[in-house]
N, C-alpha and C positions, 0 to 999 in steps of 0.2 A: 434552469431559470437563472436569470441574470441580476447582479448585487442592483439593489437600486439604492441602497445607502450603505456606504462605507467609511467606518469609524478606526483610524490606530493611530494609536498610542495617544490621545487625546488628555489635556492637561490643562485647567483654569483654578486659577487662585484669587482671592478676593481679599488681600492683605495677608497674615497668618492662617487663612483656611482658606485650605486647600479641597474644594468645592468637589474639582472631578481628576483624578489620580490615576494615567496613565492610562483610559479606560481604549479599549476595540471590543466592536463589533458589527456585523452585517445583517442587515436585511433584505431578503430576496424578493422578489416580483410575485407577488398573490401571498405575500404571508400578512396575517395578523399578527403583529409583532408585538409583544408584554415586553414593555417596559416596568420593571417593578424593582422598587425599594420601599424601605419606611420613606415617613416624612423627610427632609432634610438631606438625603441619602446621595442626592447632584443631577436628581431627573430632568424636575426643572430647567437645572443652567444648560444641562448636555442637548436638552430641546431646541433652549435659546440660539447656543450654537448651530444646533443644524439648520437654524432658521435665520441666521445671520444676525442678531439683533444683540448677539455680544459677541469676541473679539476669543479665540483660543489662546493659551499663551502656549503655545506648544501642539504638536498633534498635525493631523489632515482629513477633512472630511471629505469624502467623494457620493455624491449624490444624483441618481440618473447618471450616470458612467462620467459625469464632468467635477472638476475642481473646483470645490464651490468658494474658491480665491481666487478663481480667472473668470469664473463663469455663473457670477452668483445673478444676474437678472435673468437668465435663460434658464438657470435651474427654479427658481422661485415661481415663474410662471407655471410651472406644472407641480406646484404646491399649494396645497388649499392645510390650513389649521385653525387650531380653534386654543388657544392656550389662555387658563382659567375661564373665567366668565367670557360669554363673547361681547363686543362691544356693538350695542344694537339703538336704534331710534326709539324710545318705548312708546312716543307718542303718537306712531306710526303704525301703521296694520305691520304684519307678516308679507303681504306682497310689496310694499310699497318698500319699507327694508329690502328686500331682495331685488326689486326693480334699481334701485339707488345702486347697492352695491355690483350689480353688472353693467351699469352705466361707468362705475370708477374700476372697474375691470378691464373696458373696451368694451365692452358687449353689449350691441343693442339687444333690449330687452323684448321679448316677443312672449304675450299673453299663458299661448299654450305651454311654452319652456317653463314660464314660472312658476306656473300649478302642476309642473309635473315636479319641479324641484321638491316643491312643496308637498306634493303627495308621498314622495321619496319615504321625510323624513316623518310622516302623519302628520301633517298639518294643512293637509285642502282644505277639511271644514274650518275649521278659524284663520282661515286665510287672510280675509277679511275686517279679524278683531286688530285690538290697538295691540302691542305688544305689553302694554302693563297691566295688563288683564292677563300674562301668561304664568302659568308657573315656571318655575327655575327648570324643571325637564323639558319644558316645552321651550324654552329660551335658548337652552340648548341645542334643542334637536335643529332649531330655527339657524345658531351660529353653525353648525354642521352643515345646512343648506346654503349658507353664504361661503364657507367654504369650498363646497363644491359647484358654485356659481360658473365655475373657468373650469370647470370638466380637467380636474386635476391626475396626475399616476398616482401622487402618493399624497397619503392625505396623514396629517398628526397630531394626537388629539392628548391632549394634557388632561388628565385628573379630569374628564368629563363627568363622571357619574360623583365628582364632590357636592354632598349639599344635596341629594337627590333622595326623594322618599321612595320607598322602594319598587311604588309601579314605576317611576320615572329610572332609577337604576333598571328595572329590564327590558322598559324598551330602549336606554340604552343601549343595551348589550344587546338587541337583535336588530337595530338600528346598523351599531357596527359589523355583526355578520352578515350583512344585507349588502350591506359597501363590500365585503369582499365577494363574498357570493354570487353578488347580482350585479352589481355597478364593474365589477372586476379589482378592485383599487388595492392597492398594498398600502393596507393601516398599518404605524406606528402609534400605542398606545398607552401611557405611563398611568400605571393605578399604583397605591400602595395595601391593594386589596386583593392578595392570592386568590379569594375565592372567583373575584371577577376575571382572571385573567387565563385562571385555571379554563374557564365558560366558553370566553374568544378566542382564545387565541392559539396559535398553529406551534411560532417557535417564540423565547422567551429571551429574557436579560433577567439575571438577579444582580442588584450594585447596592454597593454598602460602603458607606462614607467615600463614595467618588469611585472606590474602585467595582470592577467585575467579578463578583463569586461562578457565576454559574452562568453558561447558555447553552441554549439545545434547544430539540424538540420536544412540545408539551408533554405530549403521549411517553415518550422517555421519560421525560425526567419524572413522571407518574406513574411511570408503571407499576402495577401493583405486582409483576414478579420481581421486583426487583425491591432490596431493602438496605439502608443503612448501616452499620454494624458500627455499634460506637462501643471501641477496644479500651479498656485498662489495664497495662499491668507491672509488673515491678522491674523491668529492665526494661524501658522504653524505647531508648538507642541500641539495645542490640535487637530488639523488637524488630526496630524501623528497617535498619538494616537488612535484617532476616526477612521479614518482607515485600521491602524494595526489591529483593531481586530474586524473588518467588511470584508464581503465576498470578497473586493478587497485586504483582507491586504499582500495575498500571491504574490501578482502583484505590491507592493507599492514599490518602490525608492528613493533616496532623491539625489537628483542632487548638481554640484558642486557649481552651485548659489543658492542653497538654494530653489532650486521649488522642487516641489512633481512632480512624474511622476509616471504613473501606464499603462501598458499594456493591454487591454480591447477592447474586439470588439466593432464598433460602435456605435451599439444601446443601447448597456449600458452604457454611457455618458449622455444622459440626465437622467437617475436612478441616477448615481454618484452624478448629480449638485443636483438634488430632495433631497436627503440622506444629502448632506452635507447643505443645506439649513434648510431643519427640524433640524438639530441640530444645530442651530443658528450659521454658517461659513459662516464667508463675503468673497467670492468669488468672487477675484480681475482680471483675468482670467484664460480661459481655450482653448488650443489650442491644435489640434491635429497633429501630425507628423508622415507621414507614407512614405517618398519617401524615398530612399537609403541613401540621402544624410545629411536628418533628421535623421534615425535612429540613421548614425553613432556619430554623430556631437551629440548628444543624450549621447553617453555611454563613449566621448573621453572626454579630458578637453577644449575643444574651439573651438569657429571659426576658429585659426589658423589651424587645421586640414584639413580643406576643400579640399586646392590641396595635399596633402599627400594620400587624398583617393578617390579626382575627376580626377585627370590629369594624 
């Protein structure tokens, strides 16, 4: 499958903060893409960017295989988004919104197209209501319709399920698997909510304070054979050493307090403790971390993280 978004070495600064810090990454054609940091973390701006509505100071985006600094009206056209609230008529029904906004697309509007849009995202039967009669999920689901008004490749949705009670978060979330599913579309989708992203999505991004911790595929980076091992012990650097160029050294870390962590299946932990006792390592503990909330608290800088990616 072919990149339909390509991010390197990507760099915006907004005075003294430094928003997005050297960040790459790719998205392929049919992936659900998790976008995910805390609050604050440079989702947002990295968005803005790929949407052109702010300026990189450094970096190159490629999107749909074009430069989106030579070719940003021909890439745009095959992008439908939705970033925060969408911005909609409230006074207006549901169709009559969507009719409007395929009119300022180019696209004469044709009856049967609009109520299928609408049926798309659940909204045939209030089709017809005002939109300020809608709830915040239904408002949404509504800006996701206006989105995909120009039958977009990739479609990008910012912090959609912010503000949403919890039926409105799940037909979120099968809302967006329906777009990959059934419509075919490659979502890019920033939550700062693991649990949601854990649900959609194929392959991931973790970013923290602008930079990239981790990407991969979901199921990877979940798997439940696979476990964390967060190392301490009283020679650290010859620790590192002795590990770096031992069969874990491809999997070795070094965290922001100064432990050692390495990613190893189970059973190779007590091999690990065996290996570093032969070479004379006093090993002060060893703990293993494998629930969602370990992982992440793992690759962020802190505990303060916790309701950023539990709540």
């Amino acid at each position: 499958m072919g990149a339909v978004i390509e991010v390197k070495n990507l760099v915006k600064a907004f005075g003294d903060l430094l928003a997005v810090d050297d960040l790459s990454f790719t998205v392929y054609e049919g992936d659900v893409y998790g976008f995910l940091g805390q609050n604050g973390a440079g989702k947002s701006t990295t968005i803005r960017m790929l949407l052109s509505l702010i300026r990189p100071d450094s970096g190159n985006i490629t999107l749909l295989g074009k430069s989106l600094l030579t070719k940003r009206h021909a890439i745009l056209r095959q992008i439908g988004a939705v970033i925060e609230r969408p911005d909609l008529y409230k006074y207006l029904s549901a169709y009559e919104n969507l009719s409007i906004f395929a009119r300022m697309s180019g696209i004469k509007p044709v009856n049967r197209s609009l109520m299928d849009q609408l049926e798309q995202v659940g909204l045939a039967e209030r089709a017809h209501s005002r939109v300020e009669t809608y709830s915040q999920g239904m408002k949404q689901r509504l800006g996701i319709a206006v989105a995909l008004i120009h039958d977009p490749r990739l479609v990008i949705l910012d912090e959609p399920t912010n503000g949403l009670d919890p039926q409105g978060i799940a037909d979120m979330r099968n809302l967006i698997i329906g777009l990959s599913r059934n419509l075919k579309k490659t979502v890019l989708v920033s939550s700062h909510l693991l649990s949601e992203i854990e649900q959609i999505a194929t392959r991931m991004i973790i970013i923290d304070k602008g930079k990239k911790i981790v990407e991969g595929n979901v199921d990877e980076l979940f798997h439940p054979g696979n476990n964390r091992v967060h190392l301490e012990v009283a020679e650290q650097e010859k620790a590192w050493q002795l590990l770096s160029e031992s069969r874990w050294g491809q999997n070795l870390e070094r965290e922001d307090n100064a432990q050692l962590a390495l990613q190893m299946p189970p059973e190779d932990v007590p091999l690990l403790v065996q290996f570093l006792v032969k070479n004379e390592i006093s090993i002060l503990s060893v703990r293993k971390a494998n629930t969602l909330e370990d992982y992440f608290l793992s690759l962020t800088a802190g505990k303060q993280h916790v309701a950023a990616f539990t709540n």
